[in-house]
C-alpha positions as CSV (number, residue, x, y, z in Angstrom):
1,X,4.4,-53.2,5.8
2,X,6.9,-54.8,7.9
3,X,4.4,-55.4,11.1
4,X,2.5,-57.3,8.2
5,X,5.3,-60.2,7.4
6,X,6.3,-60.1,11.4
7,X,2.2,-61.0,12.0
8,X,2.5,-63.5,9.6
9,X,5.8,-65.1,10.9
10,X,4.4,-65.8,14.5
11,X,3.7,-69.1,15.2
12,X,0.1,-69.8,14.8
13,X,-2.3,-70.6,17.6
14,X,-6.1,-71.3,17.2
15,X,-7.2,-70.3,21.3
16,X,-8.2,-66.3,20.9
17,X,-5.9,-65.6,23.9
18,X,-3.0,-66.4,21.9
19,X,-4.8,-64.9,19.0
20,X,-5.2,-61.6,20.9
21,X,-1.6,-61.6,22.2
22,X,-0.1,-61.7,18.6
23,X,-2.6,-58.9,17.2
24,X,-1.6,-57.2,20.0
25,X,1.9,-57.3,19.7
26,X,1.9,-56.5,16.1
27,X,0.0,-53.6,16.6
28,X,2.0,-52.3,18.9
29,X,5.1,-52.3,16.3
30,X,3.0,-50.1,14.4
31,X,3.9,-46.4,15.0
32,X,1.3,-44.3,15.9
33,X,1.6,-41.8,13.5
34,X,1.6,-44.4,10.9
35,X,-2.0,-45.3,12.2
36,X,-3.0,-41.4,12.3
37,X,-2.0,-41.6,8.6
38,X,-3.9,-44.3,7.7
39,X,-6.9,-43.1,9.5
40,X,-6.7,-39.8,7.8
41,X,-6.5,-41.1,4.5
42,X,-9.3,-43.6,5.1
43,X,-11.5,-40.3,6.2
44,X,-10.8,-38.8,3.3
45,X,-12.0,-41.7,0.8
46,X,-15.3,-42.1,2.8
47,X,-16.2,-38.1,2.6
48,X,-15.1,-38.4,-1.3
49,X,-17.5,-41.2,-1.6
50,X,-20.3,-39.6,0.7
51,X,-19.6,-36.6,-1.7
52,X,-20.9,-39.0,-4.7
53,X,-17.0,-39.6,-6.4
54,X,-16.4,-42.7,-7.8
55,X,-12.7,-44.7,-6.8
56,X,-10.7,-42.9,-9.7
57,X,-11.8,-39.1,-9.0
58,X,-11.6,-40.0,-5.4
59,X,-8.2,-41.1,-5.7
60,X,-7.4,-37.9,-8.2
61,X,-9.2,-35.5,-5.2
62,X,-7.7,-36.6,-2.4
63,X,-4.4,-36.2,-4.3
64,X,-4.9,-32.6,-5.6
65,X,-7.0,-30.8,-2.4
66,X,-7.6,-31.0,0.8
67,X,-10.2,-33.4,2.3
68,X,-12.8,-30.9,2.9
69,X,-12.8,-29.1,-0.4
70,X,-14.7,-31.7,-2.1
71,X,-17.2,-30.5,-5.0
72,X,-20.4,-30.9,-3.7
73,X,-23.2,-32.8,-5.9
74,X,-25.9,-30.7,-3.8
């Protein structure tokens, strides 16, 4: 959350090379395995929701099993 605030805190510029620079920058204080993470836990939502679940048994799946052990609705 912190590369949020420090995105936040640059100075703000409207040409998109400076635009690019700062996105850039801030993404690269991001640790990679944070952004694994993320991307792992964002998988799992959209196969819960291609599975049919709704945001609350989603949520209550990906807590209690793996990704891939989704009940199908087949």
């Amino acid at each position: 959350m912190l590369q949020k605030r420090l995105y936040r805190v640059k100075e703000r510029f409207s040409s998109e090379d400076a635009l690019e620079r700062n996105v850039i920058a801030s993404l690269d204080a991001v640790p990679l395995e944070s952004i694994r993470r993320f991307a792992m836990q964002s998988t799992r939502y959209i196969d819960a929701y291609h599975n049919g679940l709704n945001g609350a048994q989603a949520a209550w799946a990906i807590k209690n099993f793996m990704f891939d052990h989704f009940p199908s609705t087949n």
